[in-house]
N, C-alpha and C positions, 0 to 999 in steps of 0.2 A: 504494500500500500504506500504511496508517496504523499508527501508532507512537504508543507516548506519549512524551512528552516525557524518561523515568524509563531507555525500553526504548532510545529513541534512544542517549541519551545514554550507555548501558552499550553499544551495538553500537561508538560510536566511542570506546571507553575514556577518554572525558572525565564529569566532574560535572556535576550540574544545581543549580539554584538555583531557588526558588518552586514552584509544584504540581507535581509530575510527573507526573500522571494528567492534565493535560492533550493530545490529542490532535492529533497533526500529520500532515496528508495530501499536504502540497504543499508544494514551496519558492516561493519569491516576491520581486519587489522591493518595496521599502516601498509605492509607492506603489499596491499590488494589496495589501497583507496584508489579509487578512481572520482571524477564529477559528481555524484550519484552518493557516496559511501558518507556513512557517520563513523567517524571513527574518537578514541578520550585517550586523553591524558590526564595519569595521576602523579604525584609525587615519586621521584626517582624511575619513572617511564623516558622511553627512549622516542627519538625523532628520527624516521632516518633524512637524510639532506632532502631537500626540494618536496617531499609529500606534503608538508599542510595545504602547500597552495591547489596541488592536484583533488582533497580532499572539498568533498560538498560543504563538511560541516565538523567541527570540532565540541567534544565534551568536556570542559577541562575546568579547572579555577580561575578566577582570575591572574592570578599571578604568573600561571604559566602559559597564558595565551602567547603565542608566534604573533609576530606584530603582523598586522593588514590580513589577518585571518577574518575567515564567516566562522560564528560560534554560538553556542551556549554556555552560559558560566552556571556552572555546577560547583558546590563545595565538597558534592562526593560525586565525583564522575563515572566512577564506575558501575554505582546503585543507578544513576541514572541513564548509564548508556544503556543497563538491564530495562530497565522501566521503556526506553525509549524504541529497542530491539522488538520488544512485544507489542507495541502500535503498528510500527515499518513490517510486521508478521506476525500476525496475530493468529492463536491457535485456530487449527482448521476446524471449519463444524462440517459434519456432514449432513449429504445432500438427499439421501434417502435411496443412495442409487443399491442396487443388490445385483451378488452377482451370481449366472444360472446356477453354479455350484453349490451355493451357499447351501447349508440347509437346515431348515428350523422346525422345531418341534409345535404342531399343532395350536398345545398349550402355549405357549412362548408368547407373550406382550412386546412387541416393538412400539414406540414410541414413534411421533414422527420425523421424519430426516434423518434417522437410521440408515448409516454404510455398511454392508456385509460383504468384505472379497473375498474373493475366491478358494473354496472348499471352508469357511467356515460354518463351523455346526453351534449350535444353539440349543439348548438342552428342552426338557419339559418343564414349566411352569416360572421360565428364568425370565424376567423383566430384565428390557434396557432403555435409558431414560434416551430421550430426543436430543440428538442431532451426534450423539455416540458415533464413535468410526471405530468397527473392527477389522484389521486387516488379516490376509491370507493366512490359513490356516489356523486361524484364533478358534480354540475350544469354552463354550459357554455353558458349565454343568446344569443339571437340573437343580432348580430351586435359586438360581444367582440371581442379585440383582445390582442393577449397574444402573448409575443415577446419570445426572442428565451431562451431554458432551463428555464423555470418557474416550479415550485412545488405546485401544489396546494392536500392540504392532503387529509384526507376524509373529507366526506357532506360541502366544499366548493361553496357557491352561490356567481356567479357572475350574476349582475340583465344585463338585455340586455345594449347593447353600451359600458360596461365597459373598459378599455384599461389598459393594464399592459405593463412596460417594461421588458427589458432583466431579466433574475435573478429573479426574484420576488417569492416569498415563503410566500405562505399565510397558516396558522397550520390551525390543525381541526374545523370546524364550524364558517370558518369568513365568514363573507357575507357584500358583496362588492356592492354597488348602490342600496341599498331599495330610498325608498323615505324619504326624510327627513323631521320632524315635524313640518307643517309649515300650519297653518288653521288661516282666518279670519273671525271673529266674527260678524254677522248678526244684533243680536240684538235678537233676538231667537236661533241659532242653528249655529257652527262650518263649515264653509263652506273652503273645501281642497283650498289651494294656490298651485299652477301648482308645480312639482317634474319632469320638463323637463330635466334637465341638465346631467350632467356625472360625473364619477371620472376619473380620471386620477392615475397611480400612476409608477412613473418611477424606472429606474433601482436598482436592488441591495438591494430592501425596503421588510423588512421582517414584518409579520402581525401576530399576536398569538392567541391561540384557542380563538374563540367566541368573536372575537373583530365585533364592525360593523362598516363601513364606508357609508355615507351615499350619495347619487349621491347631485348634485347639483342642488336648484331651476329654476334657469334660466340661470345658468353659468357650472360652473367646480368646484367639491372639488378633490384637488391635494394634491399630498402626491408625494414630492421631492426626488431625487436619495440620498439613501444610509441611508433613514430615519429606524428607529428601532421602533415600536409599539408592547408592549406588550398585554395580554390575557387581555378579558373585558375590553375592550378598547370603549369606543366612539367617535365618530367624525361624528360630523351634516352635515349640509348641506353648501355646501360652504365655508368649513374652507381650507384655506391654511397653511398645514405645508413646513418646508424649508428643504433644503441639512443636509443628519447625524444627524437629531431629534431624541433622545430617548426619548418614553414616558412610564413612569411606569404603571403597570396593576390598573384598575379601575378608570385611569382617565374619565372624561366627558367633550366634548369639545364642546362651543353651537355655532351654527351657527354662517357662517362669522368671525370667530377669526381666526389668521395670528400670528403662530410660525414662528419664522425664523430660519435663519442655525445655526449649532450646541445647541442651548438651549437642554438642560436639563430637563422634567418633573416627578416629580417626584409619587410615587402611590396615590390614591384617589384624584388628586386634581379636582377640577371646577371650569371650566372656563363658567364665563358670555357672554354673544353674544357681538360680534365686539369687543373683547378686542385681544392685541396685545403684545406678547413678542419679545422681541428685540433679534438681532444674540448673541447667547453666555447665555444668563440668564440662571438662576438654580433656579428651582422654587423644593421646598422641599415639603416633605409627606401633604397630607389631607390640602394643602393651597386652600385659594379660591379668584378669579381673578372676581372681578367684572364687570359686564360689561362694553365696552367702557373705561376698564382700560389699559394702557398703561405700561406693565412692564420693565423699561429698562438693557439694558447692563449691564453688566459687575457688576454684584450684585446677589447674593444671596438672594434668597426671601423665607418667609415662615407665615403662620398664615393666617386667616380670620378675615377681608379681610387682601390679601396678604401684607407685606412690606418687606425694608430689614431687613436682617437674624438680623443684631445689634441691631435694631427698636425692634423687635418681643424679642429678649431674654429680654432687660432693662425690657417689660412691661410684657412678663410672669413673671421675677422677683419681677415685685410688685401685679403681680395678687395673686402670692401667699403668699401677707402680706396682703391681703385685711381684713382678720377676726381681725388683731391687728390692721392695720388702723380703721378699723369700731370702734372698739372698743376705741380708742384714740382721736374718732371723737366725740362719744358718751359722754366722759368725760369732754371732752371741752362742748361741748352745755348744758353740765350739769354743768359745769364751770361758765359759762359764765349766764346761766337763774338766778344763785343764786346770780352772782355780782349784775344782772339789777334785782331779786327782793332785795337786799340791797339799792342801787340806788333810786330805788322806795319809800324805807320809811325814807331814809336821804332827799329826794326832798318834801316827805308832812310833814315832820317833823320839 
C-alpha cells in the first residue's frame, strides 16, 4: 500500500521533515533502498555513502538526520519503522476463494472470506472465524476453533479441540495439540497417562516453523495474547505462558512450567517441569531452569543451572582461572606434605 511520506507520518502521530509528497511503498534495508523504500536509523547504525539521498524516506531522530534528507523524526525509530512496515503491508485477509482440493467436513462452520488451499482438510464440527487464510496442506481437527483473520501456513496441524484467537499466525509445520509426554511406569512397561486436555492460544500470538505445542493432560496449555514463539520451539503439556512472551528458537519447555507476562526467553534454553519465571525476567542463551525452580523479577539470568546474569559472569570469570588455581593448589599441598614431612623428623628426633 503506498503512502506519502506527509500521510505516513500523520498515521504514526510523528512529524516529517523535507517533501512530504514524496511516496513510500516498501520498507527496506539500506543497502536495497531505492525511491520507493522507508528505510531508520538508530543510535550506533551504519550509513552506507550516497543511500539516504536514493532512499524515499528516512526513520530516524533528530539528531541523526543526513542533512537535505525527506524524513520522519522518531525518538524510537525502530518501534516505528515496525508500526510503519505494517500500514506499507498490512496482514493479508482472505478472500473467500477455496480450492477444489480442499476438503471440509459437512459439520465444519466457515465464516465469510475464508481461504482454503490446496489439499486442506477441515475437520467435523471445527469453526473458522472470517477472512482466516489457511494455506496448503493445513490440517483443521474436529472440534477446532479459529477466531476471526488467523494464518495458518502450509502443512499446519491442528490436533482436534484446539482453539485459536483473533490474529493468530502459526509459520510452516507447527502442530498444535499432539499429546504430550507423559507415561507411568508399571514396573515392567510404560503405561500412557490420559492426553485429554486442550490448548488454548489467544489473540495476536505468533508461532514459527516447526515449533510444537502440546495439548494439555487433564487441563489446558495456554499461550496468552500477544505472546511471540519462535521456530523449534517446544512447549509440553500444561505449560502456561503469559501476555507479550518472547521465546527464542530451540527452546524446550517441560511440563507445567508458568512464564509470565512480558519475560524474555532466550534461544536453546531448558526449562525443568513446574518451574516458574516471574513477569518481566530475561533469561539468556542455552540457560537451564531447573525444575521446580523459581526464577524471579526483575533480573537477568543466564548459565546452568540458571542464576543472575552478575552471579554467572564472577564464576565464569574464575572458571577460567581454574588450570592456575589447580595448579596453585597443587603447590601448596606440595607445600604443605614437605613442612609435615619436616615436622615428622623434628617430632622423632
Amino acid at each position: 500500500m503506498d503512502y506519502t511520506i506527509s500521510e505516513l507520518a500523520t498515521r504514526l502521530g510523528l512529524r516529517f521533515v523535507g517533501d512530504g509528497a514524496r511516496v513510500v511503498r516498501r520498507v527496506s534495508g539500506w543497502d536495497e533502498a531505492d525511491e520507493f523504500s522507508l528505510v531508520f536509523l538508530e543510535k550506533g547504525g551504519r550509513v552506507p555513502a550516497g543511500v539516504p539521498a536514493a532512499a524515499a524516506c528516512i526513520i530516524a531522530p533528530e539528531e541523526l538526520l543526513p542533512a537535505g534528507c525527506h524524513a520522519i523524526v522518531s525518538p524510537k525509530p525502530k518501534l516505528d519503522f515496525a508500526r510503519a512496515a505494517a500500514l506499507l503491508a498490512p496482514r493479508p485477509l482472505g478472500q473467500g476463494m477455496r480450492h477444489p482440493t480442499a476438503v471440509v467436513a459437512p459439520e465444519a462452520e466457515l465464516e465469510e472470506g475464508v481461504d482454503l488451499g490446496p489439499y486442506v482438510v477441515v475437520g467435523a464440527a471445527a469453526r473458522i472465524g472470517a477472512r482466516s487464510i489457511l494455506h496448503a496442506g493445513s490440517v483443521v481437527g474436529a472440534g477446532c476453533v479459529l477466531g476471526r483473520e488467523c494464518i495458518l501456513h502450509p502443512r499446519v496441524v491442528l490436533y482436534p479441540g484446539t482453539v485459536l484467537g483473533d490474529r493468530v499466525t502459526l509459520h510452516a509445520g507447527a502442530v498444535i495439540g499432539g499429546d504430550g509426554f507423559g507415561y507411568v511406569f508399571d514396573g515392567s512397561r510404560q503405561i500412557k497417562f490420559p492426553q485429554a486436555g486442550r490448548v488454548v492460544i489467544e489473540d495476536d500470538v505468533e508461532i514459527g516453523c516447526n515449533t510444537t505445542v502440546d495439548r494439555g493432560s487433564l487441563g489446558t496449555t495456554r499461550i496468552a495474547a500477544g505472546s511471540k514463539i519462535d521456530n523449534l520451539v517446544q512447549v509440553a503439556h500444561n505449560v502456561q505462558i503469559g501476555r507479550a512472551v518472547v521465546v527464542a528458537a530451540q527452546t524446550g519447555i517441560s511440563g507445567s512450567t508458568v512464564i509470565e507476562d512480558f519475560a524474555v526467553i532466550g534461544g536453546q534454553v531448558g526449562f525443568g517441569d513446574h518451574a516458574r519465571v516471574e513477569a518481566g525476567a530475561v533469561i539468556g542463551s542455552k540457560a537451564g531452569v531447573l525444575p521446580g525452580k523459581i526464577v524471579r523479577a526483575g533480573e537477568v539470568y543466564w548459565g546452568v543451572p540458571v542464576r543472575p546474569l552478575r552471579e554467572y559472569k564472577r564464576l565464569n570469570a574464575l572458571f577460567g582461572r581454574l588450570p592456575e588455581m589447580k595448579e596453585s593448589i597443587d603447590q601448596l599441598r606440595a607445600a604443605v606434605a614437605r613442612l609435615e614431612q619436616k615436622l615428622e623428623k623434628l617430632g622423632g628426633g
